[in-house]
C-alpha positions as CSV (number, residue, x, y, z in Angstrom):
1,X,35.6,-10.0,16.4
2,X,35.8,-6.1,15.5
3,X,37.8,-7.5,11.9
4,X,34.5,-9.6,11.5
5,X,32.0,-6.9,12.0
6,X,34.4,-4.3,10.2
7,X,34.4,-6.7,7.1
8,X,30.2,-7.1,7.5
9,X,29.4,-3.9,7.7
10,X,32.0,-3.0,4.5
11,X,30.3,-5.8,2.5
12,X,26.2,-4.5,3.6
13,X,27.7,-1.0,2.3
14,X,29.1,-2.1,-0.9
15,X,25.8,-4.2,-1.7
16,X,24.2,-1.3,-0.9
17,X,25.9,0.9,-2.9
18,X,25.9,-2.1,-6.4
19,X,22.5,-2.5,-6.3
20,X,21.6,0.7,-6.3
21,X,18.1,2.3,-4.0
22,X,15.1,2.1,-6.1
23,X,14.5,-1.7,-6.4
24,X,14.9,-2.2,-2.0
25,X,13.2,0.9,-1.5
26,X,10.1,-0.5,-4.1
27,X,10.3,-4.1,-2.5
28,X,9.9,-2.6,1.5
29,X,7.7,-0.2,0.6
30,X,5.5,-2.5,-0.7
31,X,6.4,-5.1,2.0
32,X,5.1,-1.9,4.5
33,X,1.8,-1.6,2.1
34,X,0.7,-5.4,2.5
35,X,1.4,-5.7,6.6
36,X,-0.7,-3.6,7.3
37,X,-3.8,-5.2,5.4
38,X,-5.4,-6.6,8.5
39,X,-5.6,-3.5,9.9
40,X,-7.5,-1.7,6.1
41,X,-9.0,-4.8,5.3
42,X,-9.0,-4.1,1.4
43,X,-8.9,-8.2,0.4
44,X,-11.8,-8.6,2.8
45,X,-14.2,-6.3,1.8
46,X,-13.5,-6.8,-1.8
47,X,-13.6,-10.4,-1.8
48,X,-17.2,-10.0,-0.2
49,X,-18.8,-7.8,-2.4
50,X,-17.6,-9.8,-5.1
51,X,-18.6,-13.0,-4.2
52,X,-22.1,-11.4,-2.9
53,X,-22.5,-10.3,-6.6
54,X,-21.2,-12.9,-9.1
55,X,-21.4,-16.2,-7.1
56,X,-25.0,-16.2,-6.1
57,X,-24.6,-19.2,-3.2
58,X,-26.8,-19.7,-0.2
59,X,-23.9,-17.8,2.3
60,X,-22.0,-15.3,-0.2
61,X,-21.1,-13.5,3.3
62,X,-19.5,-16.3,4.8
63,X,-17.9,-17.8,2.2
64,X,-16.5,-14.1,1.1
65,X,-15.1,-13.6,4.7
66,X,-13.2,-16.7,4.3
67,X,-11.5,-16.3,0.7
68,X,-10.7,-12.5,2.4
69,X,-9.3,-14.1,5.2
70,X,-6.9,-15.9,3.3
71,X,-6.1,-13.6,0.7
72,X,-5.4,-11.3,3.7
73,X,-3.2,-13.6,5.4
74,X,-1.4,-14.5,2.0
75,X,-0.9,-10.7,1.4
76,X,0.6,-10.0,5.3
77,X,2.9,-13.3,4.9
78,X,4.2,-11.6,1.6
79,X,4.7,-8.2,3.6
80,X,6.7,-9.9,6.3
81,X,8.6,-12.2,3.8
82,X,9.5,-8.7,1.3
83,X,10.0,-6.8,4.3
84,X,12.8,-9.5,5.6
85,X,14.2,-9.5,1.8
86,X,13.9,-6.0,0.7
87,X,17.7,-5.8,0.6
88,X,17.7,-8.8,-1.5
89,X,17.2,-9.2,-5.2
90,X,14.7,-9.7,-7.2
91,X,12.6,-6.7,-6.3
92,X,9.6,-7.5,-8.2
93,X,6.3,-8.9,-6.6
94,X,5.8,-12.4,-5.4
95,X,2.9,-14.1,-5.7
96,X,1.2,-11.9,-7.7
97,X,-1.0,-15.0,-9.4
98,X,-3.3,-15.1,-6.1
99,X,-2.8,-11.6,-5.0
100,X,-2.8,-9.1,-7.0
101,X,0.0,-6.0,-6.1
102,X,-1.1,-2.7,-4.9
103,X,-3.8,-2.3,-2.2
104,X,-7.0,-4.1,-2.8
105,X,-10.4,-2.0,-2.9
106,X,-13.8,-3.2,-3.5
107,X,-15.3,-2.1,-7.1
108,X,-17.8,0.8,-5.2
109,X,-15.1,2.8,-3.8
110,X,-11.8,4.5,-5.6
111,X,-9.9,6.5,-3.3
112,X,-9.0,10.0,-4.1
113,X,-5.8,12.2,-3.6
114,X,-5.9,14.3,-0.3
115,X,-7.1,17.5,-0.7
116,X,-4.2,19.7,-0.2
117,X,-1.8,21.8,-1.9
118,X,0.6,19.4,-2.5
119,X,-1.4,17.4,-4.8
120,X,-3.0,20.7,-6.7
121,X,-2.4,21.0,-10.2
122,X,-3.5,24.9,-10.2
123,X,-1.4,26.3,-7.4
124,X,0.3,28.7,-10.0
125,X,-2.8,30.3,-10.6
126,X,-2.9,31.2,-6.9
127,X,-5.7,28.9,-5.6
128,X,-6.3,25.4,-5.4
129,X,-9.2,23.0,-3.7
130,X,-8.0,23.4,-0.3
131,X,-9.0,25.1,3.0
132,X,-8.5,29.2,2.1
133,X,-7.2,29.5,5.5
134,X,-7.0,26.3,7.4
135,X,-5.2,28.0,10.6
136,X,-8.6,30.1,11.5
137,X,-11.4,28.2,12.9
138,X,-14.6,28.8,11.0
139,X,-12.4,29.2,7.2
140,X,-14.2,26.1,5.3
141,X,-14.7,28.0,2.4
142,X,-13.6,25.5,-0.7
143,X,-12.9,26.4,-4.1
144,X,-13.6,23.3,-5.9
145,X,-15.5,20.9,-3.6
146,X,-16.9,17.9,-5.7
């Protein structure tokens, strides 16, 4: 029995180490991305702002929730099923010709980076968009606040 695991655990490590990192690192982080779409919602609200706009029925809300529903369901049935596989090759996206990859948003809203030194392009000029000094209470001074 320990031979058996011995020779398991050898053969998980040599996979690991042929295929290389970026391809099962891609595949679960995007299997991590889509699980968690009940929770955001993304396929929902888009599909019912776009079906409120171009399909002009007598229930756009309703028949919006449902195509959302399922493209939500489809999207967390490909996060468990990539999450199971990551290991696994190939690393591209499934069904990518009902779901589109990447996390859905509805047309009125595009997120924005975090505002926070990481993401600053002028930190060597000594400032950035940030909090000047986020540790004191009262400091919400910004630099460049859109």
């Amino acid at each position: 029995m320990r031979n058996i695991f011995s020779l398991c655990a050898l053969a998980a490590l040599a996979a690991v180490f042929a295929t290389g990192c970026t391809g099962p690192e891609t595949k679960l982080g995007r299997g991590m991305s889509n699980i968690i779409e009940p929770v955001r919602m993304g396929e929902m609200r888009r599909s019912i702002e776009q079906r409120a706009i171009f399909d002009r029925e007598s229930a756009p809300l309703a028949t919006g929730f449902v195509h959302g529903l399922n493209k939500t369901l489809a999207r967390t049935g490909m996060g468990i099923y990539e999450i199971i596989t990551f290991p696994i090759p190939p690393y591209k996206a499934i069904g990518t010709n009902y779901v589109v990859p990447g996390r859905p948003y509805p047309d009125n809203y595009k997120p924005r980076l975090l505002d926070d030194s990481l993401y600053a392009t002028d930190t060597a000029l000594g400032f950035s968009g940030g909090d000047v000094l986020p540790i004191v209470p009262g400091s919400r001074f910004h630099i460049f606040d859109n």
